[in-house]
VOGU-3710 file (C-alpha; in Angstrom, 3 decimals, decimal comma):
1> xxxxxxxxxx> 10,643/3,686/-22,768  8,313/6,921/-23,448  4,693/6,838/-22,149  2,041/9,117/-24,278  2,841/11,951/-22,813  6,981/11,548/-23,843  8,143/11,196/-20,217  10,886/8,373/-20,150  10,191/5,824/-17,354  13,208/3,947/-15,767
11> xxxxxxxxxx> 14,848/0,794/-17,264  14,734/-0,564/-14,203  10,398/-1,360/-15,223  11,457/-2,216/-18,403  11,523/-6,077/-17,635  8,830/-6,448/-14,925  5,561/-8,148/-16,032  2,391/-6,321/-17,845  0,204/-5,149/-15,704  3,565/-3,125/-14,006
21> xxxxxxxxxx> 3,915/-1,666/-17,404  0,159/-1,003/-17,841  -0,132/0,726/-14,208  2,850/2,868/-14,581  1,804/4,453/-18,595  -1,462/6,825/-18,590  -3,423/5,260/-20,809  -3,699/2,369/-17,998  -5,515/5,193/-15,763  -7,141/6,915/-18,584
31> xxxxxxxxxx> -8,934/4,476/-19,891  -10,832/3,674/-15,938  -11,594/7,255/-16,091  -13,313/6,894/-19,486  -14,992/4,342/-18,488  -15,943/5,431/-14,918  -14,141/2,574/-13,330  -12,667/3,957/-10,562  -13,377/2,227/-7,124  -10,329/4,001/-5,655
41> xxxxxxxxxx> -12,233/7,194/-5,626  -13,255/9,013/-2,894  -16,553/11,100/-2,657  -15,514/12,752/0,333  -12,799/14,375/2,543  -11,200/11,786/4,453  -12,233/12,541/8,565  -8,414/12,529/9,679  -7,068/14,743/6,738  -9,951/17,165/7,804
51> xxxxxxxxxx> -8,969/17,259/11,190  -4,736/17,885/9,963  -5,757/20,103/7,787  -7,208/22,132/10,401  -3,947/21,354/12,721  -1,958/23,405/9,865  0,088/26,683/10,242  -1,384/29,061/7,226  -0,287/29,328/3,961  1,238/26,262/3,501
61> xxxxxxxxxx> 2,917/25,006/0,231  1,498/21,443/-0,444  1,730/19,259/-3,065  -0,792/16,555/-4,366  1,040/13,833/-6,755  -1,112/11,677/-8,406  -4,188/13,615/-7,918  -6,797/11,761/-10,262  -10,538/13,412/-9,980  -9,653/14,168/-6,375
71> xxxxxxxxxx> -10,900/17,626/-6,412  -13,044/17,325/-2,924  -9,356/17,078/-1,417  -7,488/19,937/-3,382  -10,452/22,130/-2,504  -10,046/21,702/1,571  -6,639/22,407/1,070  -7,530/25,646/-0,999  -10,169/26,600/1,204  -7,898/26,482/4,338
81> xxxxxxxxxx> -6,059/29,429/2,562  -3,041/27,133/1,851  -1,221/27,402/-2,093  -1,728/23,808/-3,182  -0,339/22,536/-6,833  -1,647/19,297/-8,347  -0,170/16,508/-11,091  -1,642/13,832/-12,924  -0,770/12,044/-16,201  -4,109/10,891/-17,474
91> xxxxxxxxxx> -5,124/13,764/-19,502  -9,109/12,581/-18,556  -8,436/13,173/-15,151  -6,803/16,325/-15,199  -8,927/17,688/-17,326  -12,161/17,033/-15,154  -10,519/17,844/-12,198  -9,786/21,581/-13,534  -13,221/21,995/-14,564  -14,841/20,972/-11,153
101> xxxxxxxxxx> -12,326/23,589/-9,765  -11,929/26,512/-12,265  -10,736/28,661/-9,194  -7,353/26,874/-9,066  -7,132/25,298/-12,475  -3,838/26,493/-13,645  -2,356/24,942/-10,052  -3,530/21,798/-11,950  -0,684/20,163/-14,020  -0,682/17,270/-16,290
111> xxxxxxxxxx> 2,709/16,105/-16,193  4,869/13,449/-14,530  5,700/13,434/-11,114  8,864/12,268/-11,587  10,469/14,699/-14,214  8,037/17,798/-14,168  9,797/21,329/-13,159  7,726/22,434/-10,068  8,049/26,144/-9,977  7,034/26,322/-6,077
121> xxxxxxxxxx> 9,532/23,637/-4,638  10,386/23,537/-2,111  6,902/22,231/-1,266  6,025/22,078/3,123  4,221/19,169/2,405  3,213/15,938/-0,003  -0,191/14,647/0,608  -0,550/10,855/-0,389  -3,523/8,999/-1,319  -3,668/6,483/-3,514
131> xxxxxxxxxx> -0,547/7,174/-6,032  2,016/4,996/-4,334  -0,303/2,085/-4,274  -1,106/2,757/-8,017  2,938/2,236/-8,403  4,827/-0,624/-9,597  6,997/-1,798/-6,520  10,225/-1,254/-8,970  9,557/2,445/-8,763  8,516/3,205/-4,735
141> xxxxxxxxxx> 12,284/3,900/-3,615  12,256/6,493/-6,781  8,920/7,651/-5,491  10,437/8,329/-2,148  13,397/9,802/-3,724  11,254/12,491/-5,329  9,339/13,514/-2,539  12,541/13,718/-0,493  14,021/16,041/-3,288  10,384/18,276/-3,289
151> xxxxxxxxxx> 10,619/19,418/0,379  11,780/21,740/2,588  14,260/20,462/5,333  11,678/18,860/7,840  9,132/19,031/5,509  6,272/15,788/5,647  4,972/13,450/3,769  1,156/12,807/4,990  -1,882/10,882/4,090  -3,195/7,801/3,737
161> xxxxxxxxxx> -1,347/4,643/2,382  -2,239/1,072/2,099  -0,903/-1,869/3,800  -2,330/-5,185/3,445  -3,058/-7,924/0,831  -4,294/-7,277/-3,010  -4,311/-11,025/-5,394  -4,109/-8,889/-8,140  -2,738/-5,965/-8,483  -2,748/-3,031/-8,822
171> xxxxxxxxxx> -3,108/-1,350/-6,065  -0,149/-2,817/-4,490  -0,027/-3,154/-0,903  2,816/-2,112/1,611  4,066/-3,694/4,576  5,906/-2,267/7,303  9,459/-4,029/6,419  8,868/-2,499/2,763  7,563/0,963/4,091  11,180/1,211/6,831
181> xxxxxxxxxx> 13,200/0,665/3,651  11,606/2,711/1,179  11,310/5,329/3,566  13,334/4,764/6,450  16,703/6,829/5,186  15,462/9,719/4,237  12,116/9,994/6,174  11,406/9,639/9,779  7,785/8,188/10,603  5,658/10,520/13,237
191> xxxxxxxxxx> 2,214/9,177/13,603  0,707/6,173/12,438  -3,092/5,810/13,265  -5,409/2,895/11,518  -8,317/4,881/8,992  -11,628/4,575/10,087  -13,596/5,556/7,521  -12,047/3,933/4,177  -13,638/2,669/1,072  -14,612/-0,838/1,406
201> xxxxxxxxxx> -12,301/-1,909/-0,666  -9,506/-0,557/1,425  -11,453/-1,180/4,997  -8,877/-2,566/7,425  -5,920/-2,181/5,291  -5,309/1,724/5,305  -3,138/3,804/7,815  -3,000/7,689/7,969  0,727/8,143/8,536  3,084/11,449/8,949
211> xxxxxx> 7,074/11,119/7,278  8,997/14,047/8,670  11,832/14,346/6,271  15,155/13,768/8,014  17,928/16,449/8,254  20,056/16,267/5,094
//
């Protein structure tokens, strides 16, 4: 199965009800952008990512999947003098997230995550917000997978990912059995700290973790 953009999404989604199929195709994400129905989105800097971001050697090479309108995030990373590359596949959301940063526009892809050629891999770091959560469950273990494959030996997954309960998906929640398996061969959890300063919709239900990526 092709989305809009051509990519080819596994079979293994092929079978799993609509709204997986809606939340894992563009247009599904597009069409919240249009329409400026986007509750997910952050007007601000997350505290704790401001304070790693400060804890960070220079120049680091950091990658943001599933970027959205996030441009308040790729900016601290930019401003911290580190070379950050962004993805999306809603052409809305790229599109106004390269003009509310013209500086670093061409570090601003529309692609897919999955199967897009990174020219900078390996990356030092994957910041997450958001993107898993916006996943199918059917595609987290491929998710981890690709991460895995985009760093550098002992590189990390960090950010912010959400745990709890959601009637109707997405986003769709993790819990710590799911998060050991999806996660636990390849990835090696460092911190895990409760947010303190999410959305509403996510208060109570969001941790800021670190994933050092094991030693092939």
């Amino acid at each position: 199965m092709r989305n809009s953009t051509g990519n080819v999404y596994p079979h293994s989604i092929l079978n799993k009800k609509k709204n997986d199929l809606d939340s894992a195709q563009p247009d599904f994400w597009s069409e919240r952008y249009a329409s400026g129905k986007t509750p997910w989105q952050l007007e601000r800097v997350p505290a704790r990512l401001t304070t790693f971001i400060g804890s960070l050697e220079p120049k680091r090479n950091i990658l943001i999947p599933g970027c959205g309108q996030d441009f308040r995030t790729i900016a601290a990373f930019h401003r911290a003098g580190h070379h950050v590359t962004a993805i999306d596949f809603s052409p809305i959301a790229v599109e106004s997230t390269k003009r509310a940063l013209p500086e670093v526009s061409n570090r601003i892809v529309l692609g897919d995550f999955f199967i897009h050629e990174f020219r900078d891999t390996p990356f030092d770091l994957v910041y997450e917000r958001t993107f898993l959560c916006s996943l199918p469950p059917s595609l987290w273990k491929n998710y981890a997978g690709r991460v895995a494959q985009l760093l550098r030996p002992n590189g990390v997954l960090v950010g912010i990912f959400f745990y709890g309960k959601e009637p109707e998906p997405p986003p769709y929640p993790m819990t710590g059995q799911m998060a050991a398996e999806i996660f636990g061969g390849r990835f090696e959890l460092q911190t895990d700290e409760p947010v303190s300063d999410s959305l509403s919709i996510f208060a109570g239900q969001e941790k800021w973790q670190e994933w050092q990526l094991r030693e092939r």
